[in-house]
C-alpha positions as CSV (number, residue, x, y, z in Angstrom):
1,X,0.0,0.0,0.0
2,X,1.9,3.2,-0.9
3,X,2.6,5.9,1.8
4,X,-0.1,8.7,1.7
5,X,1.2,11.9,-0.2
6,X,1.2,15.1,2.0
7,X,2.3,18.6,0.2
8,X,3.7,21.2,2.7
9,X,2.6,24.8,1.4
10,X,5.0,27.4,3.3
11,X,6.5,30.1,2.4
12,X,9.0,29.9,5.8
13,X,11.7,28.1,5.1
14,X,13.2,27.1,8.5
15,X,9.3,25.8,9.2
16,X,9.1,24.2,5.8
17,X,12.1,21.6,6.5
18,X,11.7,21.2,9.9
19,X,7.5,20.0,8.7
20,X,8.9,18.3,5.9
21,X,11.4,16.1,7.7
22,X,9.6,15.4,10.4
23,X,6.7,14.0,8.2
24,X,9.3,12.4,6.1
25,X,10.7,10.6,9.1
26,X,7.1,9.0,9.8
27,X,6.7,7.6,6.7
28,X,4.9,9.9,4.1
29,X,5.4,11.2,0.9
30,X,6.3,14.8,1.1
31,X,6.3,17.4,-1.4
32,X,6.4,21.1,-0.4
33,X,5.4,24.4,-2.4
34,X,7.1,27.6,-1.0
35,X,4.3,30.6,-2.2
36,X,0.3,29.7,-2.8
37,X,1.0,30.0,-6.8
38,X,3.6,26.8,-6.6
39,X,0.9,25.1,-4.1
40,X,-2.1,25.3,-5.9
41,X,-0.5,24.2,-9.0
42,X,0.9,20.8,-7.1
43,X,-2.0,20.1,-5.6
44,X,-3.6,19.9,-9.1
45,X,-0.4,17.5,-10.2
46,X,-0.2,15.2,-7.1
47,X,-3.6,15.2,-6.3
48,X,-1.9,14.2,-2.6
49,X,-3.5,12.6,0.3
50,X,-3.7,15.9,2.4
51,X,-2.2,19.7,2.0
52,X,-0.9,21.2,4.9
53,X,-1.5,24.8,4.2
54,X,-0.1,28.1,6.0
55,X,-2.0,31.1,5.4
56,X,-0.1,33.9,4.7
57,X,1.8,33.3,1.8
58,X,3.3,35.1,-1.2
59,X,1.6,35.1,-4.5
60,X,-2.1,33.8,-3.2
61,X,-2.9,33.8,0.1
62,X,-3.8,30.4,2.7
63,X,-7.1,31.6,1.6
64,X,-7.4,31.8,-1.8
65,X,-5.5,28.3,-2.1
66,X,-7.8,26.8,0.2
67,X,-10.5,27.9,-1.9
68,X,-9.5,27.1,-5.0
69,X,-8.8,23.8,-4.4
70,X,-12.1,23.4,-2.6
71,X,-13.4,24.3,-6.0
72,X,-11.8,21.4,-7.7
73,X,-10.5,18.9,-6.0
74,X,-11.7,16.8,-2.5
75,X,-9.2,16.3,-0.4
76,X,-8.1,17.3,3.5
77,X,-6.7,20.7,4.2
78,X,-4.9,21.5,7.3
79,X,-4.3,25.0,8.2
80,X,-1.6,27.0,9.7
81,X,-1.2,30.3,11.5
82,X,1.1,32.2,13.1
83,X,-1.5,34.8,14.1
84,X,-4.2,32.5,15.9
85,X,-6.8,35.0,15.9
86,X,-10.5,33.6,16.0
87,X,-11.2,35.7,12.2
88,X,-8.6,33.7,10.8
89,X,-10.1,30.0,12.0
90,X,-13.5,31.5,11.2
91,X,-12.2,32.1,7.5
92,X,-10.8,28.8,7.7
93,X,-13.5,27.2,8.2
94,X,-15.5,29.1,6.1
95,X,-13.5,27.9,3.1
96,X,-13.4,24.5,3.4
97,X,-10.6,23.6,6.0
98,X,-10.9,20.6,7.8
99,X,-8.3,21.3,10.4
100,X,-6.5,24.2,11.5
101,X,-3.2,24.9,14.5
102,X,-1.6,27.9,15.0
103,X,2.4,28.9,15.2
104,X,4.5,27.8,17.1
105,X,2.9,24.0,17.4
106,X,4.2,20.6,18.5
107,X,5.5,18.9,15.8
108,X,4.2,15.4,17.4
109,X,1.1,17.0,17.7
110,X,0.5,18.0,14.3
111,X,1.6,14.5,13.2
112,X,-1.1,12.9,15.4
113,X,-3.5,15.8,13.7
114,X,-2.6,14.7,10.2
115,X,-3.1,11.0,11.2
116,X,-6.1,11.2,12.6
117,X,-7.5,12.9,9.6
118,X,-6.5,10.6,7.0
119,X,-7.8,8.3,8.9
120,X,-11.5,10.0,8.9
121,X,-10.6,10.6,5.1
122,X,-10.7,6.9,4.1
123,X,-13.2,5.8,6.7
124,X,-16.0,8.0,5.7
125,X,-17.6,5.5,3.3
126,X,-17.2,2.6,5.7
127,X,-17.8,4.2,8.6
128,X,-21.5,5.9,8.4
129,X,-23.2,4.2,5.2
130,X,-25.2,1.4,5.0
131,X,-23.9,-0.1,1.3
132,X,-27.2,-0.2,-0.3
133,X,-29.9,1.9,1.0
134,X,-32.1,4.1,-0.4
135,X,-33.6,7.0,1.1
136,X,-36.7,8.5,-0.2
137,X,-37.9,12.0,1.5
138,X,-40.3,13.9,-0.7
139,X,-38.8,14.9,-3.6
140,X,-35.3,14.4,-2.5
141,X,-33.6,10.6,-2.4
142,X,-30.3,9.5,-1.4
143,X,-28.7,6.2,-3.0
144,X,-26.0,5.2,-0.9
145,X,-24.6,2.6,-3.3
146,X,-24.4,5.2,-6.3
147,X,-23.4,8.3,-3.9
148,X,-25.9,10.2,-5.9
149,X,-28.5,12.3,-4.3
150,X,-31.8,13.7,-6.1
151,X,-34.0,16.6,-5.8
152,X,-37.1,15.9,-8.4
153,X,-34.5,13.3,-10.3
154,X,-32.1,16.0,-10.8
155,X,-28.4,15.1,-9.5
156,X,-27.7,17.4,-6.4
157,X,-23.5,17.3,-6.2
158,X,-22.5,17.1,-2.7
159,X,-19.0,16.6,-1.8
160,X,-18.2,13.4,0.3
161,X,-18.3,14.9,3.5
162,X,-21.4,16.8,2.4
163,X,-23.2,13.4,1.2
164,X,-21.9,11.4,4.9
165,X,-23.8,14.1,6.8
166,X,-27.2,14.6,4.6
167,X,-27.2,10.4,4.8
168,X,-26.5,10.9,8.8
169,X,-29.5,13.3,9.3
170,X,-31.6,11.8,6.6
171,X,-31.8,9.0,8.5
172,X,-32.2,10.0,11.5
173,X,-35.3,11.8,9.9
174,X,-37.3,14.3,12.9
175,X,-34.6,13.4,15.3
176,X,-32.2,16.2,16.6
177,X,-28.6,15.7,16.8
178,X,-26.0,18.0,18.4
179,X,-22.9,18.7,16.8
180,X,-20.9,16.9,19.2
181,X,-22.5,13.6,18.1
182,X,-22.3,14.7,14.6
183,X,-18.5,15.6,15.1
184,X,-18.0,11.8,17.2
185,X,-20.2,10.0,14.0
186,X,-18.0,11.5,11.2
187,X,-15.0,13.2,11.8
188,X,-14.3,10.9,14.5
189,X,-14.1,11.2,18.5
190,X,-10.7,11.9,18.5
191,X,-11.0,15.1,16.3
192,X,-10.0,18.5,18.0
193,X,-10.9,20.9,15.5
194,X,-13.5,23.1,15.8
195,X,-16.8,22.5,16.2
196,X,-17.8,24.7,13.9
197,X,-16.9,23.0,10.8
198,X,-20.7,21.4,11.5
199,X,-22.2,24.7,11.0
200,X,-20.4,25.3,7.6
201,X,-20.9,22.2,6.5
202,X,-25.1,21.9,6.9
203,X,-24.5,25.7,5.4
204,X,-23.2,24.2,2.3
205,X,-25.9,21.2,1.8
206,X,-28.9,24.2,2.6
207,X,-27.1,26.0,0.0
208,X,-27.9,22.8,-2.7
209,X,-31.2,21.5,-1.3
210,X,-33.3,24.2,0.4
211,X,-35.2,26.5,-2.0
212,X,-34.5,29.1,0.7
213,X,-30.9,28.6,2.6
214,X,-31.6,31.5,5.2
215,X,-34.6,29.8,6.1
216,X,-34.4,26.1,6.0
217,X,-37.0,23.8,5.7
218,X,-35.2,20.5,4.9
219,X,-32.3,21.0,7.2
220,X,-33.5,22.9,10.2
221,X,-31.4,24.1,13.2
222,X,-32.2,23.2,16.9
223,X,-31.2,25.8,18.7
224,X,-28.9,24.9,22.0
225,X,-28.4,21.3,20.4
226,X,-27.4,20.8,16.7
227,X,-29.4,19.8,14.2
228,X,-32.7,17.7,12.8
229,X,-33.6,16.9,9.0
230,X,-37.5,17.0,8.9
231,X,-37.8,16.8,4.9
């Protein structure tokens, strides 16, 4: 089985090495980028197993990388940050990043980190999905052995992540389930991210199945809890 690929975007090169060895030593494949130009480009070529991605970079920012490969490819990102304020986990988040630790960090703790999240990477088909099961709510269906959801027979396209979550509530249909469960069920109890990546991610499936996002129907909110999918 070949060692997962993991690119190293940072444009610090004292940090660089020091990442790059250190993940070399535990037996990855690592590739590096030193401005977001070089990064986004290699992400495209490798298509690699996880990009570990600082944000303030020359060329394109964290930000805009983290963006655009949201846009095209579906893979983990892992942020980094010397500044550590909330706005910049916030934006994070808001873009798509699965993880995110701020400068200076442990370098056994950001290989734990990294493991962990492969590991939720390649469980998430296994781990939450019944292998053929159809779910039929209204208009909207969701075949888990085609990965394809339906809103009046036309193809919805939700990312994996996206698709593990709308099967979780789906069916669990009318019952509410806070974030922390939602967090334990697919991103794994060990994860110590935060919690918010919940809230951006039933923002993105409102965004592709509600006729109205700011007020849900499908996917409603609960507040003080999490969340309940009532169709």
């Amino acid at each position: 089985m070949p060692n997962p690929k993991i690119l190293v975007v940072e444009d610090e090169e004292n940090i660089r090495e020091a990442v790059v060895y250190s993940l070399s030593q535990e037996g990855f494949d690592v590739y590096s980028a030193n401005d977001g130009e070089e990064g986004l480009n290699k992400a495209k070529s490798l298509n690699p197993d996880l990009v570990l991605l600082d944000v303030m970079l020359p060329k394109l920012d964290g930000f805009e990388v983290c963006r655009m490969i949201r846009k095209d490819l579906d893979l983990p990102v892992f942020m980094l940050s010397a500044k550590g304020e909330e706005i910049d986990r916030v934006v994070g988040l808001e873009l798509g990043a699965d993880d995110y630790i701020t400068k200076p960090f442990s370098m056994r703790e950001l290989v734990v980190r990294i493991r962990n999240m492969l590991k939720r990477s390649s469980k998430l088909s296994s781990s939450t999905l019944s292998n053929d099961e159809l779910i039929i709510i209204g208009n909207l269906s969701i075949d888990t052995k085609s990965h394809r959801v339906k809103i009046d027979n036309q193809d919805i396209n939700l990312k994996p992540r996206e698709f593990e979550l709308l099967y979780l509530l789906a069916s669990n249909q009318g019952k509410a389930l806070s974030r922390h469960q939602i967090l334990e069920k697919l991103w794994g109890h060990q994860y110590i991210g935060d919690i918010r990546t919940v809230d951006v991610h039933v923002r993105w499936i409102r965004e592709k199945i509600e006729d109205d996002p700011s007020s849900p129907s499908r996917l409603v909110t609960i507040r003080g809890i999490g969340y309940r999918f009532d169709g």
